[in-house]
C-alpha positions in Angstrom: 65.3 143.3 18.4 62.4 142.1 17.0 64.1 139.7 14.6 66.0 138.7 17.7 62.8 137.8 19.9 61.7 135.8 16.4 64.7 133.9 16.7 64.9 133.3 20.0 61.0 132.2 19.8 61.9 130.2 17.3 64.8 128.7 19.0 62.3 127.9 22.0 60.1 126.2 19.1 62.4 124.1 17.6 64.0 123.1 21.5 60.4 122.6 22.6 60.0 120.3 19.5 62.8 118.7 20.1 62.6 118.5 23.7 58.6 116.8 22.9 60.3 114.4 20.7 63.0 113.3 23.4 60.4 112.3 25.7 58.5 110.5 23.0 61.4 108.3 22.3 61.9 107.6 26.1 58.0 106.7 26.5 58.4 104.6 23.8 61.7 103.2 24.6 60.4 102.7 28.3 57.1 100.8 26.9 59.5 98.8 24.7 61.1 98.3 28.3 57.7 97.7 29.4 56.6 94.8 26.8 60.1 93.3 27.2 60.1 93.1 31.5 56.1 91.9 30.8 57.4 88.6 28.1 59.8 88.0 30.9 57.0 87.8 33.7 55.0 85.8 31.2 57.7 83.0 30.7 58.0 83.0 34.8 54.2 83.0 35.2 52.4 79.4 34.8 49.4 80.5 35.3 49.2 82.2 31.8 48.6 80.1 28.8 50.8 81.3 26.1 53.3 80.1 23.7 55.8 79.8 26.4 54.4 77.0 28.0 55.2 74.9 25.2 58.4 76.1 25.8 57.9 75.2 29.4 56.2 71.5 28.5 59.5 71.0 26.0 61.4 71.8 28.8 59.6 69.2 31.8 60.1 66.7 28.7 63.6 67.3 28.8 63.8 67.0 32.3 61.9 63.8 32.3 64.0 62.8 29.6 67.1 63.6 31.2 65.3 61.6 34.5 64.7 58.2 32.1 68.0 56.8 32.0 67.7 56.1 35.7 64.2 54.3 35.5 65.8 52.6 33.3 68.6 51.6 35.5 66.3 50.5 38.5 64.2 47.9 36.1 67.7 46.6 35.3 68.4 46.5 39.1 65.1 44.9 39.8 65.4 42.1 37.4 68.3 40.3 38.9 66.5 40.7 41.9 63.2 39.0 40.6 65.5 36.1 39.3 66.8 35.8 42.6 63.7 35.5 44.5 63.0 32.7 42.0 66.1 31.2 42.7 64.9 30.9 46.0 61.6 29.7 45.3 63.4 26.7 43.1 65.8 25.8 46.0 63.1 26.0 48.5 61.2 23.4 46.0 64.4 21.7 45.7 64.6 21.6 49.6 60.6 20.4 49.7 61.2 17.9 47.0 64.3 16.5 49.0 68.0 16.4 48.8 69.7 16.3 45.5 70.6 13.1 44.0 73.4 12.2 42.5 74.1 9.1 40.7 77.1 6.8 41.0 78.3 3.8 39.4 79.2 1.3 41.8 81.8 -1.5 41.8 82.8 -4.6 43.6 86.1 -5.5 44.1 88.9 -7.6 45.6 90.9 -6.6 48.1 94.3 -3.9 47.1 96.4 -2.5 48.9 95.2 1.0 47.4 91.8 0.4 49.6 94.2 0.3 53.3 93.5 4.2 54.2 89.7 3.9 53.0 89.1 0.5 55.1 91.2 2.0 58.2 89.2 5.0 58.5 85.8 2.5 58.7 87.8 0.5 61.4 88.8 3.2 63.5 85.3 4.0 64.1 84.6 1.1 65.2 85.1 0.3 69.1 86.4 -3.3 68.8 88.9 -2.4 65.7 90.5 1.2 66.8 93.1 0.5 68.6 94.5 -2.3 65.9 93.0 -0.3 62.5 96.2 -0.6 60.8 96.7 -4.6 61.8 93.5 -5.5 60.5 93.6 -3.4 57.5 96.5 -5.2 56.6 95.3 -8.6 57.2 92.0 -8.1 55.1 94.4 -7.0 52.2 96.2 -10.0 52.7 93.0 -12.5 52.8 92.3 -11.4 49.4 90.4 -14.9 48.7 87.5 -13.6 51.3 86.9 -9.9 50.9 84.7 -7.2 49.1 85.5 -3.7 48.6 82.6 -0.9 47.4 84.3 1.4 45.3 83.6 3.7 41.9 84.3 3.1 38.5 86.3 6.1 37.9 89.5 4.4 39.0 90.0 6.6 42.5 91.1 4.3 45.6 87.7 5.5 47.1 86.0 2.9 50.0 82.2 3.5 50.3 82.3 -0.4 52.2 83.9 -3.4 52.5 82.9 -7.3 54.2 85.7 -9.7 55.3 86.0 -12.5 57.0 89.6 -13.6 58.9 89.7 -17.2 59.6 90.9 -17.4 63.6 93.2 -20.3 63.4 95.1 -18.9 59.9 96.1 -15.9 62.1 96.2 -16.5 65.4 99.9 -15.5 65.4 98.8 -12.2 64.7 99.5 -10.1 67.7 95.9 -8.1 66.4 94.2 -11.2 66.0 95.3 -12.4 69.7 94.1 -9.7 71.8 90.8 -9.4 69.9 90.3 -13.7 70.8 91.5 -12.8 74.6 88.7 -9.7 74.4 86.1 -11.7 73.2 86.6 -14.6 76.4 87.4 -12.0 78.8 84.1 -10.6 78.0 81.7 -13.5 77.3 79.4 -14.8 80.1 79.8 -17.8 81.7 76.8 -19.9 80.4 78.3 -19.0 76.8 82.0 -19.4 77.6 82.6 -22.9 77.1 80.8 -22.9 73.9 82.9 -19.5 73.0 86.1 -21.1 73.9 85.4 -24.0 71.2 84.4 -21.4 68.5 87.9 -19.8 68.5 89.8 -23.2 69.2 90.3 -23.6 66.0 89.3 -27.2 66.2 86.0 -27.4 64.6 85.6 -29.3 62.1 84.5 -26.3 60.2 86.5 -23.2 61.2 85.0 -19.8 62.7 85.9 -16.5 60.9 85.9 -13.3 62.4 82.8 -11.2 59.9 84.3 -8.2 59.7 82.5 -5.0 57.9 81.8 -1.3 57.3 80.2 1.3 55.2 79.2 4.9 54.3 76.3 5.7 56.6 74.2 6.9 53.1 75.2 3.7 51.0 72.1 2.6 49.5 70.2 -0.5 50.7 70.5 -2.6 46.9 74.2 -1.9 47.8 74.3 -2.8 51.1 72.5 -5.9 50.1 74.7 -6.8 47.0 78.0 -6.0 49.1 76.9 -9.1 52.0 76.2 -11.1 48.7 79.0 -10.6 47.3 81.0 -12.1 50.0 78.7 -15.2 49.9 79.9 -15.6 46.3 83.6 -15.2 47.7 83.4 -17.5 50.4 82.1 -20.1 47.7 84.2 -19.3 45.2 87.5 -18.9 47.6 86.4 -23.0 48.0 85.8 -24.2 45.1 89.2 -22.5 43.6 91.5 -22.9 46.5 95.1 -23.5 45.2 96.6 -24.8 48.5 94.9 -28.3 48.7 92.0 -29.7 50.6 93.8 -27.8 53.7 93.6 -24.6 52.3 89.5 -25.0 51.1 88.9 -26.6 54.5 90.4 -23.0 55.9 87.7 -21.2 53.9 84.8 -23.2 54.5 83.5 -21.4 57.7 81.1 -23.2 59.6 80.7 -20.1 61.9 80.8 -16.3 62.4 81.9 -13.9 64.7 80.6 -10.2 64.4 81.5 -7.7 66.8 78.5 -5.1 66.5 79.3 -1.4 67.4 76.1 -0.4 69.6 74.8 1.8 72.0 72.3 1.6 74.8 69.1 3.6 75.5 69.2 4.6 79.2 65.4 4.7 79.5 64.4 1.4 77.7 67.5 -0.2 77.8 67.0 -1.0 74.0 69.9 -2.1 72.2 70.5 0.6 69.2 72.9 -1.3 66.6 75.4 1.4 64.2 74.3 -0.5 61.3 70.8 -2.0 61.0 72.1 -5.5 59.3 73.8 -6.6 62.5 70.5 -6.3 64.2 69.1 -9.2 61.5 72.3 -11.1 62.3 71.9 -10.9 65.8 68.4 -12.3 65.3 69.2 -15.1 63.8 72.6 -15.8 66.1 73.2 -18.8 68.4 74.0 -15.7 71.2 74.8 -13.0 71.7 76.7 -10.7 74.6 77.9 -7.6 75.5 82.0 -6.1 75.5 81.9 -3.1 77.5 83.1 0.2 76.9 85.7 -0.6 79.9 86.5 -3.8 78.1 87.1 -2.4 75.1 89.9 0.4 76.6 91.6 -2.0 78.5 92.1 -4.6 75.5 93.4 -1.9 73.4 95.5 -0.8 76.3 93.2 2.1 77.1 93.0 3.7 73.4 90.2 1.1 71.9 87.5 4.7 72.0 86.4 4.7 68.0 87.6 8.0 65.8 84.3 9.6 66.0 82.7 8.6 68.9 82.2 11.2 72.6 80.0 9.0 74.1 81.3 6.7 77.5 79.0 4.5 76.6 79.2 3.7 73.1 79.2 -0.7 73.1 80.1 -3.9 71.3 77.9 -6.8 71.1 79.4 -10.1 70.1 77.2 -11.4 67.9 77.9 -15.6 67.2 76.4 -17.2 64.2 76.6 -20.4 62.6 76.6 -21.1 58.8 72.8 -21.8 58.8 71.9 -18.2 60.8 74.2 -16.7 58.3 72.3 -18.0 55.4 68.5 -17.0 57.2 69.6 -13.8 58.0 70.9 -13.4 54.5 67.3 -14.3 53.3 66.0 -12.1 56.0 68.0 -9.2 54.6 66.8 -9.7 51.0 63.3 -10.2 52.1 63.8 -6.4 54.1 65.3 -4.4 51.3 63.1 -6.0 48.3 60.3 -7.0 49.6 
């Protein structure tokens, strides 16, 4: 029994040892627990400086990292933007400066029939000339001894102007040619009629042509200029190389002019506004002048003679009579204007 009681106290002993033991490993294993669950606080904790927060700072520069690409992307968004705003600055200066220029060479030449849809267009806005356009296109063509066209060197059929003039009496068959002469004494006062009637009678000792031109609204004064001399030079060379005869040079040798002016009329001052600014020097320097009115002009072209671009009742012709002497001052007046 007493062996037995040794045993079993011994038993006790070694289960209490081992028992101690046991709980030693789980206080260590549960401070183990403890120092693991405390790192893992410490990485979550910012407050704490420790070797984690490098990990933390690597971290923040991988995220900014990671955010760079799209900084990058807005600069690249920004600089088209920038380039545009300067855009705008250089068209604004552009705009300030004034309108873009571009150059073109000019040419003068005779009359073709490639130039009849450019020189109709030019005639249909003109009051006196709509309702026959294509007539007098083609007669123009046909006087190719007295006419200028304004065109390019680039070989197009482009018309940027054109001067003519159509000698009354060489055709007065026309039917165009008629009811413009019948417009021009239906309209014309009676202090200037008589004087009107001789003009287109053909029997003048020098005839009367009918000055016919046109431009671009924007051709350029020199041009403008050189296209009214250029028809001098035609008229005097038409004379001096006239292949019919003395009856043929005696056609071209115009002692007299006849321009129907497109116009309008200020209601307030009752100013007379000419289309294009050289008829106002002609008129200046004219024997007379008077006025077709827009009722006139409808009933000679037979109620259609309202020009292509034109919405205003009161658009007007003035008949503008010139002899060769006025021409040539209000030539010299022209230069005088444009170069000073």
């Amino acid at each position: 029994m007493a062996k037995k009681s040794e045993q079993k106290k011994k038993q006790e002993e070694q289960a209490q040892a081992y028992h101690q033991d046991s709980s030693d490993d789980e206080v260590s294993s549960e401070e183990e627990g403890e120092d693991l669950i405390l790192e893992g606080v410490l990485v979550r904790n910012p407050d704490i400086d420790s070797s984690d927060d490098d990990d933390s700072s690597d971290d923040d520069s991988d995220d900014e990292e990671e955010k760079q690409p799209p900084a990058k992307k807005a600069k690249k968004s920004k600089a088209p933007e920038n380039k545009k705003k300067k855009q705008e600055k250089n068209k604004k200066k552009k705009a300030e400066e004034g309108p873009e220029i571009i150059p073109v060479d000019f040419t003068f030449n005779d009359m073709d029939d490639k130039y009849f849809h450019g020189i109709k267009n030019y005639l249909l806005s003109q009051p006196a000339y709509a309702g026959h356009s294509s007539a007098i296109s083609d007669i123009m063509i046909e006087n190719i001894a007295v006419g200028t066209v304004v065109s390019t060197a680039d070989g197009e059929d482009n018309v940027f102007g054109f001067a003519s003039v159509l000698n009354v009496t060489t055709y007065q068959e026309r039917e165009a040619i008629k009811k413009i002469k019948a417009m021009l004494l239906n309209a014309c006062p009676k202090e200037n009629k008589g004087e009107m009637e001789v003009v287109l009678s053909g029997k003048t000792k020098r005839p009367a042509g009918i000055f016919i031109h046109g431009r671009m609204v924007n051709l350029p004064l020199e041009i403008t200029c050189v296209l009214h001399e250029q028809l001098v030079k035609d008229m005097e060379w038409a004379v001096e190389n006239a292949h019919g005869g003395e009856k043929e040079r005696k056609s071209l040798n115009f002692g007299a002019f006849v321009v129907l002016a497109p116009c309008t009329r200020d209601n307030t001052t009752h100013a007379t506004m000419y289309k294009n600014f050289d008829d106002e020097i002609f008129a200046g320097c004219a024997e007379f002048v008077y006025t077709i009115s827009s009722a006139e002009l409808r009933k000679s072209a037979g109620g259609g003679a309202k020009s292509q671009d034109s919405e205003n009742e009161d658009d007007l012709v003035n008949v503008i009579v010139l002899t060769r002497t006025g021409h040539t001052q209000a030539m010299k007046e022209l230069k005088e204007m444009i170069h000073g």
